[in-house]
N, CA and C atoms as an extended XYZ file, in Angstrom:
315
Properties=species:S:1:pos:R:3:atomname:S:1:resname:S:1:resid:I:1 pbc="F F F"
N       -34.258      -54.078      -33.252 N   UNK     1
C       -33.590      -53.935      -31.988 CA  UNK     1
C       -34.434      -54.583      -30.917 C   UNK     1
N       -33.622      -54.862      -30.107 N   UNK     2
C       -34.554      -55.568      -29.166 CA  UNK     2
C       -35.022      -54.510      -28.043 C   UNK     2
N       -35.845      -55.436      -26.951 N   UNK     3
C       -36.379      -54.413      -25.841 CA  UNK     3
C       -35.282      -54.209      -25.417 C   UNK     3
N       -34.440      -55.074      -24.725 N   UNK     4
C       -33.433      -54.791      -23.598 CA  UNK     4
C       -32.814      -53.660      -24.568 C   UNK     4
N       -32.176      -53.678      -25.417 N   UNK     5
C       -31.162      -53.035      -25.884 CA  UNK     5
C       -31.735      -51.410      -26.284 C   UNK     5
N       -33.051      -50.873      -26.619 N   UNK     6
C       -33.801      -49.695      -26.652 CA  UNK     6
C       -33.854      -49.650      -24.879 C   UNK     6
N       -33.823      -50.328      -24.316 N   UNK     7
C       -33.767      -49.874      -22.470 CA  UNK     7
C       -32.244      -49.136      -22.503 C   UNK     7
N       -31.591      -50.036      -22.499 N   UNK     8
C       -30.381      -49.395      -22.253 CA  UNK     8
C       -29.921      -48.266      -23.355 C   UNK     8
N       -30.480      -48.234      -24.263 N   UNK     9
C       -29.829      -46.955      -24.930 CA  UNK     9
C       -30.936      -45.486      -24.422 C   UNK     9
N       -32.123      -45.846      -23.622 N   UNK    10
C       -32.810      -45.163      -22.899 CA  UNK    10
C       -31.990      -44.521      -21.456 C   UNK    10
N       -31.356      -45.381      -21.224 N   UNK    11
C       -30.823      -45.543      -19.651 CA  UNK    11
C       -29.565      -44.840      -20.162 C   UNK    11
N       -28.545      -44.986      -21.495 N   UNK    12
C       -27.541      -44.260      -21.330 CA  UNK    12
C       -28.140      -42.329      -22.039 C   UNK    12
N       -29.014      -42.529      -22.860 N   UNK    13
C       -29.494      -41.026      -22.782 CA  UNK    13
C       -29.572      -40.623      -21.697 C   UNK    13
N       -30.497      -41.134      -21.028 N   UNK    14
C       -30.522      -40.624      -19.472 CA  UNK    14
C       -29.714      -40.295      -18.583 C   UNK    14
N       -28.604      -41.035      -19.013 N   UNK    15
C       -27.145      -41.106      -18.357 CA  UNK    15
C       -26.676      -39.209      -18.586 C   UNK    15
N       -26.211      -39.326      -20.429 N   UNK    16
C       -26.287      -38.659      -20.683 CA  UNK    16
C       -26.527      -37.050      -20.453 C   UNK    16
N       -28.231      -37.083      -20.661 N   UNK    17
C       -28.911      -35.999      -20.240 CA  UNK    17
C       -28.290      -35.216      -18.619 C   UNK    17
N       -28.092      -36.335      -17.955 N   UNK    18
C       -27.789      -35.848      -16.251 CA  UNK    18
C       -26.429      -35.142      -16.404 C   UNK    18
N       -25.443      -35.887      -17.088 N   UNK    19
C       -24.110      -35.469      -17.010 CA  UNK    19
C       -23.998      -33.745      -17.642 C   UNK    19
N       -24.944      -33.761      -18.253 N   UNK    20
C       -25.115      -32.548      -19.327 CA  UNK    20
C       -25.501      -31.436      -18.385 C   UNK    20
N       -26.587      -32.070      -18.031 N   UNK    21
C       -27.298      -31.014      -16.719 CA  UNK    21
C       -26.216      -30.551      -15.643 C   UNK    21
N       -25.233      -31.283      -15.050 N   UNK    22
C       -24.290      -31.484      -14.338 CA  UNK    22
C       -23.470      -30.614      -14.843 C   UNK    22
N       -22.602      -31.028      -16.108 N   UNK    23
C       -21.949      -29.555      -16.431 CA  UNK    23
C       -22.295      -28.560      -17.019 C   UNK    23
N       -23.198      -28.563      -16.860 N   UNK    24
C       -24.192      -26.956      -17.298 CA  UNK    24
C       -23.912      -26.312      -15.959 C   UNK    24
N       -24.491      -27.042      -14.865 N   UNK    25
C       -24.532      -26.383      -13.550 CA  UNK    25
C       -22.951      -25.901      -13.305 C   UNK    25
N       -21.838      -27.157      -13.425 N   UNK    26
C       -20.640      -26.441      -13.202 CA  UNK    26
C       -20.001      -24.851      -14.210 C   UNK    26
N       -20.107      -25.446      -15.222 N   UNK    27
C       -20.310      -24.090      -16.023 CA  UNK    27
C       -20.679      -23.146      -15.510 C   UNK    27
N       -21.956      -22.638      -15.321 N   UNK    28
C       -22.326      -21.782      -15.034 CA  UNK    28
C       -21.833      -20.998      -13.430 C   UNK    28
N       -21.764      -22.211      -12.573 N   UNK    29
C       -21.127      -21.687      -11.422 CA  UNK    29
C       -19.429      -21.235      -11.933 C   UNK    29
N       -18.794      -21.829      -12.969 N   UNK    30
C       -17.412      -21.046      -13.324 CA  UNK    30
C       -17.636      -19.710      -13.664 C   UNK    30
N       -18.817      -19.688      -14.231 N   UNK    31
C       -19.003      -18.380      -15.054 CA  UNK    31
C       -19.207      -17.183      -13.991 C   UNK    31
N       -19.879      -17.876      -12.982 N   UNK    32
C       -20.254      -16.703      -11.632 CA  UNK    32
C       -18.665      -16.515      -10.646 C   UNK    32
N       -17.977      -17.306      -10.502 N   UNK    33
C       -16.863      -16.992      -10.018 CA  UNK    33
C       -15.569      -16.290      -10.561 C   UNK    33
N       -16.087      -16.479      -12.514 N   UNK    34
C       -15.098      -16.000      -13.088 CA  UNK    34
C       -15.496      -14.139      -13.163 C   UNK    34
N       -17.051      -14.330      -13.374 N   UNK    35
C       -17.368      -12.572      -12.658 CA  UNK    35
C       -17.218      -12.268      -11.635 C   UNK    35
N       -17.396      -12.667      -10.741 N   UNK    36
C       -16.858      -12.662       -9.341 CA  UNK    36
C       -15.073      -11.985       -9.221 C   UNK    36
N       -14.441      -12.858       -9.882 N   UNK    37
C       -12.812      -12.641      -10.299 CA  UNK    37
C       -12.375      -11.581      -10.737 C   UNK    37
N       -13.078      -11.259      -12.139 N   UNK    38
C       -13.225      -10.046      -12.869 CA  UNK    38
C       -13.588       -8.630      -12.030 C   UNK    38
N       -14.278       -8.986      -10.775 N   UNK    39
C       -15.058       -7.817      -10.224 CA  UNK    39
C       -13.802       -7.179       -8.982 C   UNK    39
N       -13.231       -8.380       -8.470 N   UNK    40
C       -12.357       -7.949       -7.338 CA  UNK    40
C       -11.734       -7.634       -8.414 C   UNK    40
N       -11.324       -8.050       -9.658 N   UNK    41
C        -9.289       -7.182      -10.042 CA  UNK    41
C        -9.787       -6.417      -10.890 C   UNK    41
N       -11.107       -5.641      -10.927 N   UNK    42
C       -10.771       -4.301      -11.609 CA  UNK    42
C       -11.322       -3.292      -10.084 C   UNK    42
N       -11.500       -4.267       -8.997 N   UNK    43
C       -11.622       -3.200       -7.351 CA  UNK    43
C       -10.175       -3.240       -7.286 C   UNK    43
N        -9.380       -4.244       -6.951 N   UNK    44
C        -7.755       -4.216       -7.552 CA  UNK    44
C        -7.683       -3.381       -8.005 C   UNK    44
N        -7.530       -2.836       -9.331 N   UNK    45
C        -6.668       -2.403      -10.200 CA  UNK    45
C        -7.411       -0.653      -10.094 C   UNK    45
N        -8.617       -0.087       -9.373 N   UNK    46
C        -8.904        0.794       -8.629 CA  UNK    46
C        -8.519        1.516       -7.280 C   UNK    46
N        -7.857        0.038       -7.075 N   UNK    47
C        -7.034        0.576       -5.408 CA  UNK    47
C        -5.623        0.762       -6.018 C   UNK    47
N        -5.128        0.131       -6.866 N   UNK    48
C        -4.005        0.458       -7.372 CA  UNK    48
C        -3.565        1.521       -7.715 C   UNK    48
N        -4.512        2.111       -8.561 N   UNK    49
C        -4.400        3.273       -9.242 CA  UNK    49
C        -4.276        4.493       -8.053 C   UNK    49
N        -5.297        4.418       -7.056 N   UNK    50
C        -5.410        5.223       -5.590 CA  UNK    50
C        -4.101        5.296       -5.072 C   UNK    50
N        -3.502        4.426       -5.216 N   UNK    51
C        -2.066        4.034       -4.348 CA  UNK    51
C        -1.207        4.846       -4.644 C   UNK    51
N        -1.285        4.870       -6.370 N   UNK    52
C        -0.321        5.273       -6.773 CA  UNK    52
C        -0.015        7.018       -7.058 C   UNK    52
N        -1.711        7.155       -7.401 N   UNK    53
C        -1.650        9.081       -7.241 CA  UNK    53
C        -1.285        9.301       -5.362 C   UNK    53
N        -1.947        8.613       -4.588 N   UNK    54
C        -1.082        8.687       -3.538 CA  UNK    54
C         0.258        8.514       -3.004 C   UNK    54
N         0.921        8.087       -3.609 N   UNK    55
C         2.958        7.822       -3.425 CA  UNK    55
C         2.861        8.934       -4.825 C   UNK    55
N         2.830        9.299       -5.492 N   UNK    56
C         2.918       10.290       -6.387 CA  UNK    56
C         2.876       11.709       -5.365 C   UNK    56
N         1.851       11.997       -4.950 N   UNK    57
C         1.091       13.193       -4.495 CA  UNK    57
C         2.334       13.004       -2.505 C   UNK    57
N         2.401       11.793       -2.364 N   UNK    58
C         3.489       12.403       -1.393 CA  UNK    58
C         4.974       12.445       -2.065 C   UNK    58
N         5.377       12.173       -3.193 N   UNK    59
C         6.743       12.176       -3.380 CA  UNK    59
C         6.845       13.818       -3.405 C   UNK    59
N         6.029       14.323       -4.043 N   UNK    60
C         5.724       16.130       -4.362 CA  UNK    60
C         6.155       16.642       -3.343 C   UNK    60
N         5.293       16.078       -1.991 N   UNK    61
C         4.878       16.569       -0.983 CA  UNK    61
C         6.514       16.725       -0.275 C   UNK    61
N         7.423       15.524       -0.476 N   UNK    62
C         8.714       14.973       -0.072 CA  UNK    62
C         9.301       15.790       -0.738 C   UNK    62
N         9.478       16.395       -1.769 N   UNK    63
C        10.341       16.666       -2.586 CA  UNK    63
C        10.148       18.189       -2.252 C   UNK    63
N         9.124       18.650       -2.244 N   UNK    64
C         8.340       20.345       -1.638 CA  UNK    64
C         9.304       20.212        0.001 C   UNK    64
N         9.206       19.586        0.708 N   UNK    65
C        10.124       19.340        1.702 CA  UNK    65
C        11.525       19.571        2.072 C   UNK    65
N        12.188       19.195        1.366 N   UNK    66
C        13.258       19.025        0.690 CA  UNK    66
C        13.376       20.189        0.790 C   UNK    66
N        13.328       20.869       -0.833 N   UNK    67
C        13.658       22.001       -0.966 CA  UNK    67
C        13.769       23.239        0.381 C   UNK    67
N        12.425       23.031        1.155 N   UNK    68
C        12.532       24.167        1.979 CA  UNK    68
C        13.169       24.008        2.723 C   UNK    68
N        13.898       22.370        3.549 N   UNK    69
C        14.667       22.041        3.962 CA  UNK    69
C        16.136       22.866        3.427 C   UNK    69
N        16.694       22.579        2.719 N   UNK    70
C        17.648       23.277        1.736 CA  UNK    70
C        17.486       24.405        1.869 C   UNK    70
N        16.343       25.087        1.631 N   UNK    71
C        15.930       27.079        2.128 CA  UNK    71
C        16.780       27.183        3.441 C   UNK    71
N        16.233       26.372        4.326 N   UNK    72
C        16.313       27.016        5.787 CA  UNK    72
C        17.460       26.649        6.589 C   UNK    72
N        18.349       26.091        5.698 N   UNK    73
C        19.709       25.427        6.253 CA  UNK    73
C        20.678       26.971        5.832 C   UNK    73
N        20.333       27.517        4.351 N   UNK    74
C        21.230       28.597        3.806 CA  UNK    74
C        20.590       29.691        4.542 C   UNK    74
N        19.205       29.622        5.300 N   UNK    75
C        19.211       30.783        6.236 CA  UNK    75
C        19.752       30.435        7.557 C   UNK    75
N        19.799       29.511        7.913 N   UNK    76
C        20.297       29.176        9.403 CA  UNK    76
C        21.881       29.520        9.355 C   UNK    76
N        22.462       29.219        7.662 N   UNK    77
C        24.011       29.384        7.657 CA  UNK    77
C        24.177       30.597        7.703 C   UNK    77
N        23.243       31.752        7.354 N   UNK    78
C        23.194       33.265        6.455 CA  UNK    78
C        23.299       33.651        8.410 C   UNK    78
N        21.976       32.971        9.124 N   UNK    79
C        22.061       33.662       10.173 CA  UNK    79
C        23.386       33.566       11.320 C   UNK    79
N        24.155       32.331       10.941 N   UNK    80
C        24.903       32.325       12.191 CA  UNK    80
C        26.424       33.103       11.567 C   UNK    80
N        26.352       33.328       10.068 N   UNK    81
C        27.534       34.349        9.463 CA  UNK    81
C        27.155       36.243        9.943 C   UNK    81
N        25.757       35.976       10.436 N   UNK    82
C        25.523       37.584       10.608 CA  UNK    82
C        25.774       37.517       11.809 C   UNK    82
N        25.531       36.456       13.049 N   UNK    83
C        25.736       36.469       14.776 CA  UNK    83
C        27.270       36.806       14.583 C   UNK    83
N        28.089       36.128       13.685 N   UNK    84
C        29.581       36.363       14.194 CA  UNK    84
C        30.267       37.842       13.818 C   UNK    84
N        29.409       37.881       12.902 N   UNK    85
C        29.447       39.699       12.489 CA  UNK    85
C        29.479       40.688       13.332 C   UNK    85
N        28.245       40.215       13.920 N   UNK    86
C        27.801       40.942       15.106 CA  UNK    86
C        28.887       40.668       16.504 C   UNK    86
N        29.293       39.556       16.751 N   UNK    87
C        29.986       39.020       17.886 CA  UNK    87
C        31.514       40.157       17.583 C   UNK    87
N        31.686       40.050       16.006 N   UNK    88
C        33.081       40.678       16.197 CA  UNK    88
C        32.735       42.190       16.168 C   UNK    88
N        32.127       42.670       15.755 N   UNK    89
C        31.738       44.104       15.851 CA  UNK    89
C        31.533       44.854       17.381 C   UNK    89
N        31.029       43.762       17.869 N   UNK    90
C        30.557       43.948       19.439 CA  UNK    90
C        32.250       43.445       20.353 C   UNK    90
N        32.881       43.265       20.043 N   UNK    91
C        34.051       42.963       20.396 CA  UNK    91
C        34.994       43.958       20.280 C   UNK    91
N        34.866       44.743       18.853 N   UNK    92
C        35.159       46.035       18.243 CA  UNK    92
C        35.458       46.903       19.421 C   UNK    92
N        33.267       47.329       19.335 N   UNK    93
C        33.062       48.410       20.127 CA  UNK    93
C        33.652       47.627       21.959 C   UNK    93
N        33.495       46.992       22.201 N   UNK    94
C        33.810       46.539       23.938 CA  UNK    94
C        35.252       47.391       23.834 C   UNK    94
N        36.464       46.497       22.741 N   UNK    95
C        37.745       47.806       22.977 CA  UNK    95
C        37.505       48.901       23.064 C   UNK    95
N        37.156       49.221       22.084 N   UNK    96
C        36.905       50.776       21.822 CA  UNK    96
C        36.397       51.573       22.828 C   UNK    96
N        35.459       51.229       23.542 N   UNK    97
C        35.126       51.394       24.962 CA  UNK    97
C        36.238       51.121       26.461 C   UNK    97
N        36.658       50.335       26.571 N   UNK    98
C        37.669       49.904       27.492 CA  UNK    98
C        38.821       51.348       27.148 C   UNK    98
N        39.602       51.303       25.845 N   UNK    99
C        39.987       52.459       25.214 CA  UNK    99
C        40.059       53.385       25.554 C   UNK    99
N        38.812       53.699       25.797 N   UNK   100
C        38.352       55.458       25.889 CA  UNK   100
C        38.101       55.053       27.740 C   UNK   100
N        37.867       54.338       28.189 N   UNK   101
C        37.531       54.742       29.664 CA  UNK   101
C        39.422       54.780       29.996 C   UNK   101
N        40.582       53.812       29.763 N   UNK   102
C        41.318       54.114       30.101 CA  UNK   102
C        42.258       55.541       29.777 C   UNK   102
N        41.576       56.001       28.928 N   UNK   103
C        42.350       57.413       29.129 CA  UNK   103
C        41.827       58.430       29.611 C   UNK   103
N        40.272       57.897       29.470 N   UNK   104
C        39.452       59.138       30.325 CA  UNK   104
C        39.791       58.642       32.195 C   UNK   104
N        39.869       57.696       31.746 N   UNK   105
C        40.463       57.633       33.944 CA  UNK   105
C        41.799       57.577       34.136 C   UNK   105
């Protein structure tokens, strides 16, 4: 082989060697962004989970609501069936009174 030609197969190792070094470096910086990646989507998939016992823990809360909602409508109905009870009873006694004063006067 000649000189020139051991130069240049020097010069393309060299070539070589750099490009190697080069994607080693990119590599490795993939590798730090791909942990990087990995690290936010399992903080992701931690806030997710939070989210969700939270819309869980208020649907309960909604639904516990509800119901007493529903309670206090059949007492509000219970109470205004006992006012008219009372309204006609008290209507009762008002005759019954009027009644008795007109024959006592």
């Amino acid at each position: 082989m000649s000189e020139e030609r051991i130069e240049q197969l020097y010069t393309m190792v060299g070539d070589l060697l750099r490009i190697v070094g080069n994607t080693n470096a990119a590599v490795e910086e993939l590798r730090t962004d791909v942990a990087e990646l990995k690290a936010d989507v399992a903080e992701l998939k931690a806030d997710v989970a939070e989210l969700k016992a939270d819309v869980a823990e208020l649907k309960e809360g909604q639904a516990r609501l509800e119901a007493q909602m529903a309670e206090l409508r059949e007492d509000v109905k219970e109470i205004k069936e006992n006012q008219a009870s009372v309204f006609e009873v008290l209507g009762e006694h008002e005759i019954a009174i009027r009644t008795l004063r007109r024959r006592a006067g």
